[in-house]
C-alpha positions in Angstrom: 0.0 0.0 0.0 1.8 3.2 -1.3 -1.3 6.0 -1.1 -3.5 6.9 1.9 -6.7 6.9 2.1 -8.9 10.5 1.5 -8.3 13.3 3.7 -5.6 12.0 4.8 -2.4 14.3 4.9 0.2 12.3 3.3 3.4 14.5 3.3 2.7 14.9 7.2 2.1 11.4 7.6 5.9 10.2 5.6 7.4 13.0 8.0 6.1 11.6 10.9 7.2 7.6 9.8 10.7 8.9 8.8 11.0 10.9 12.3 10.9 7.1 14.1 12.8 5.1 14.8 11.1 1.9 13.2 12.1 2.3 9.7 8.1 1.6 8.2 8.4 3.0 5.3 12.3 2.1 4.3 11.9 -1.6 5.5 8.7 -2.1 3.3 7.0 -2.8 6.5 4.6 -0.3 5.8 3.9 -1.5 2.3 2.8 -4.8 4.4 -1.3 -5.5 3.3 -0.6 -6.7 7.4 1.0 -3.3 8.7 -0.4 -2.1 12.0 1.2 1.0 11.4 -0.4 1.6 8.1 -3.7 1.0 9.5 -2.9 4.0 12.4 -1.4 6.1 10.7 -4.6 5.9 8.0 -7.2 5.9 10.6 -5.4 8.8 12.8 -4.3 10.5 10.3 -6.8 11.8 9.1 -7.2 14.1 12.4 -3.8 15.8 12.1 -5.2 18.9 10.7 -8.8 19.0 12.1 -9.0 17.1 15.6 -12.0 18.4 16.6 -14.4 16.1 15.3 -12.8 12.9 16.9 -15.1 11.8 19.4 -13.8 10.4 22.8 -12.2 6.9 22.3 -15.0 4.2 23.9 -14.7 3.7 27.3 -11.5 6.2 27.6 -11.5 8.8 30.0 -10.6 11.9 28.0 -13.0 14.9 27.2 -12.4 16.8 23.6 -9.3 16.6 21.8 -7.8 19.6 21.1 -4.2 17.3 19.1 -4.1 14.6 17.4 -0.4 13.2 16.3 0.8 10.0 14.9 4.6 8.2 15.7 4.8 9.9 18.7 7.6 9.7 20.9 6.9 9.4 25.0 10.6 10.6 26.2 11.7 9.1 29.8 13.0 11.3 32.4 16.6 10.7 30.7 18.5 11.3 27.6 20.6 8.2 26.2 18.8 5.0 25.3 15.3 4.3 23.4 12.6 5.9 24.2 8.7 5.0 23.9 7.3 5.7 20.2 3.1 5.1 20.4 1.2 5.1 17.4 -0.5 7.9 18.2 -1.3 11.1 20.7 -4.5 12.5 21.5 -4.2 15.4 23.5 -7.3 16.7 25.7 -7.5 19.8 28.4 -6.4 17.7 31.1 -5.3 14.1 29.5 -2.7 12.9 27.4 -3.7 9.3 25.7 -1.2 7.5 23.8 -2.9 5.0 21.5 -0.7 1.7 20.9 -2.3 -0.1 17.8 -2.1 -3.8 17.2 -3.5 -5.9 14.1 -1.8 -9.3 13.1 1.5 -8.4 16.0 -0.2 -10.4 19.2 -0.6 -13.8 17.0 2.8 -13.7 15.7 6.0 -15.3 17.9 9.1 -13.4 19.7 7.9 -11.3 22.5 10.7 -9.8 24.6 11.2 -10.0 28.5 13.9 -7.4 28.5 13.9 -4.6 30.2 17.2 -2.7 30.8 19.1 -1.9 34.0 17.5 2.4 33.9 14.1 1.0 34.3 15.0 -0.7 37.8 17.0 2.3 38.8 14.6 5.3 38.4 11.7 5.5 40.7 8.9 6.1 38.9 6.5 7.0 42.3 4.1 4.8 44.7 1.2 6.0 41.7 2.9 3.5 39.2 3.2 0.3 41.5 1.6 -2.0 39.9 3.4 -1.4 36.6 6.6 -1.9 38.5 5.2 -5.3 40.4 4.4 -6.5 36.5 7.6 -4.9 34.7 9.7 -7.8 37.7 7.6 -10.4 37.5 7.9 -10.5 33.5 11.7 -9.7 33.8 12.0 -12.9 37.0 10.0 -15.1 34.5 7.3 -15.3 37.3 4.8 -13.8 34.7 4.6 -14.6 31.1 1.9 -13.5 28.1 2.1 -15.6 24.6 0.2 -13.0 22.7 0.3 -9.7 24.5 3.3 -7.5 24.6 3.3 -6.5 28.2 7.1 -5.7 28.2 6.0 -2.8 25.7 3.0 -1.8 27.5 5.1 -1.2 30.6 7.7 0.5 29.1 4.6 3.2 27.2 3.1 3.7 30.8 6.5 4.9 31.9 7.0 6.9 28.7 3.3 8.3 29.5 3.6 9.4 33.2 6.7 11.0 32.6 5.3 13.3 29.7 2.1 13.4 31.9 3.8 14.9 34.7 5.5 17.0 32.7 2.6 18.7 30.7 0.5 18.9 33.7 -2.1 16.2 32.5 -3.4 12.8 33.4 -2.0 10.0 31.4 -4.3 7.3 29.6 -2.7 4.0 28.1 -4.9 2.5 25.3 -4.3 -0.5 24.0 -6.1 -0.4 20.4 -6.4 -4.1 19.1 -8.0 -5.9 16.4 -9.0 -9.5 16.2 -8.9 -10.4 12.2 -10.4 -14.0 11.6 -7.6 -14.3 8.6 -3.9 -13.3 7.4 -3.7 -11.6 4.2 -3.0 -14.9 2.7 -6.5 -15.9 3.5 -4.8 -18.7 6.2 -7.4 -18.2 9.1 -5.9 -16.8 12.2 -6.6 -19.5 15.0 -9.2 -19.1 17.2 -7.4 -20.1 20.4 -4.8 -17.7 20.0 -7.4 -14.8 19.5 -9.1 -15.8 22.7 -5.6 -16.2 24.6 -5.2 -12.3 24.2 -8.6 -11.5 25.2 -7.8 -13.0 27.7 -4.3 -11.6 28.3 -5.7 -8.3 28.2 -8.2 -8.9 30.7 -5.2 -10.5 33.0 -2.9 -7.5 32.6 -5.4 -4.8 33.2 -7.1 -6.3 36.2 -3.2 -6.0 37.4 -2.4 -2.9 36.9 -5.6 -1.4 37.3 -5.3 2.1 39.9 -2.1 3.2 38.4 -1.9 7.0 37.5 -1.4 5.7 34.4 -4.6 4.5 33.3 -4.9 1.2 30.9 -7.8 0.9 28.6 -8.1 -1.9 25.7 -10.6 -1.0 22.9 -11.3 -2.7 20.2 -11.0 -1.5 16.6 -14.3 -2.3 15.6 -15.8 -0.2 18.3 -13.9 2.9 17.5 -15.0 2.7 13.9 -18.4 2.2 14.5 -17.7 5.0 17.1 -16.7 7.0 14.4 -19.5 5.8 12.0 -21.9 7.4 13.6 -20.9 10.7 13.7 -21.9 12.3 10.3 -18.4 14.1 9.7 -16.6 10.8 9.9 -19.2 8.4 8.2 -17.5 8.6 5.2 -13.6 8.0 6.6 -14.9 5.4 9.0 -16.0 3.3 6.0 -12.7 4.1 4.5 -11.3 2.5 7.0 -13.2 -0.5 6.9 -13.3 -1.1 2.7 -9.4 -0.8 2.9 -8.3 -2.8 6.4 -11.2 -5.4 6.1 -12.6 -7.1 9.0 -11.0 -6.0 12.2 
């Protein structure tokens, strides 16, 4: 997939890909009829340049949004290293929500368990306990997901309380995911595996649930049929739908 889909600002959208680190767009990733981040970007995108019509995310505490951005990076309290990169940023009067989108990723193999020594070291404040109770039992091995990328989630909650904090707003994890019956192939995606993330999801935010960061999981069907019923958006909600297929 080389164009984007109506409305959707593609010069700002190959600026933004190029700006992260996760080479999309050189890598052919994001020519993938698979790519998670061509879905975002499409469906997100689209907001760059007129947020206000983007209704509050089901379920997510948030209130208007005033900014929309896509690839966007959540720095940590220090320099060197990686840093956080979500696939996009809603900003509201009093919340930041990064948005981490997931497709075909959670029914694929080779989740990590690393986290590096910086994470252990900083204190990251009694309001982000639970993330740091999950972020040692998944490094000790005492806590384990097949499908869900908890190491990742951790490490955006971190990245989100930090720039939180430091622009004076509450922070709001969501965890964006699809549940696609097939691969592009046509090879169904199994069953089991789909309900073992539900089911992960459940698991992880039942643990870290009271947090200042906040985790919600929303599905992708419910956002676009979110969006499908606001008159403004019928038309890229469908988009959306005719180009991504079942999600």
């Amino acid at each position: 997939m080389s164009d984007f889909l109506p409305g959707v600002p593609g010069d700002l959208i190959l600026a933004a890909l190029n700006k992260s680190p996760g080479n999309e767009v050189g890598g052919g990733k994001f020519a993938s009829p698979e790519s998670s981040a061509a879905l975002a970007v499409n469906a997100f995108g689209w907001f760059l340049e007129r947020p206000s019509p983007m209704p509050p995310l089901p379920g997510v505490p948030m209130g208007k949004v005033d900014e929309v951005c896509v690839e966007a990076e959540m720095r940590f309290p220090w320099s060197g290293g990686r840093h956080p990169w979500l696939d996009a940023a809603l900003t509201t009067a009093t919340t930041l929500v990064g948005v981490e989108s997931k497709r075909y990723e959670p029914f694929r193999p080779g989740k990590t368990t690393v986290f590096s020594e910086a994470y252990e070291s900083r204190d990251w404040g009694p309001g982000m306990a639970r993330h740091d109770a999950m972020r040692r039992a998944l490094a000790s091995g005492q806590q384990s997901y097949l499908c869900l990328d908890a190491v990742q989630l951790v490490k955006h909650a971190y990245g989100l309380k930090t720039q939180g904090v430091k622009r004076a707003r509450g922070a709001v994890l969501v965890y964006l995911h699809a549940a696609p019956t097939a691969w592009a192939n046509g090879k169904p995606v199994d069953p089991a595996a789909i309900a073992r993330h539900e089911a992960e999801i459940v698991d992880f935010a039942r643990a870290v649930k009271g947090d200042d960061v906040t985790f919600v999981a929303v599905r992708w069907r419910e956002v676009l049929a979110a969006w499908a019923k606001v008159p403004a958006l019928a038309a890229h909600a469908a988009a959306v739908q005719e180009r991504f297929g079942p999600l």
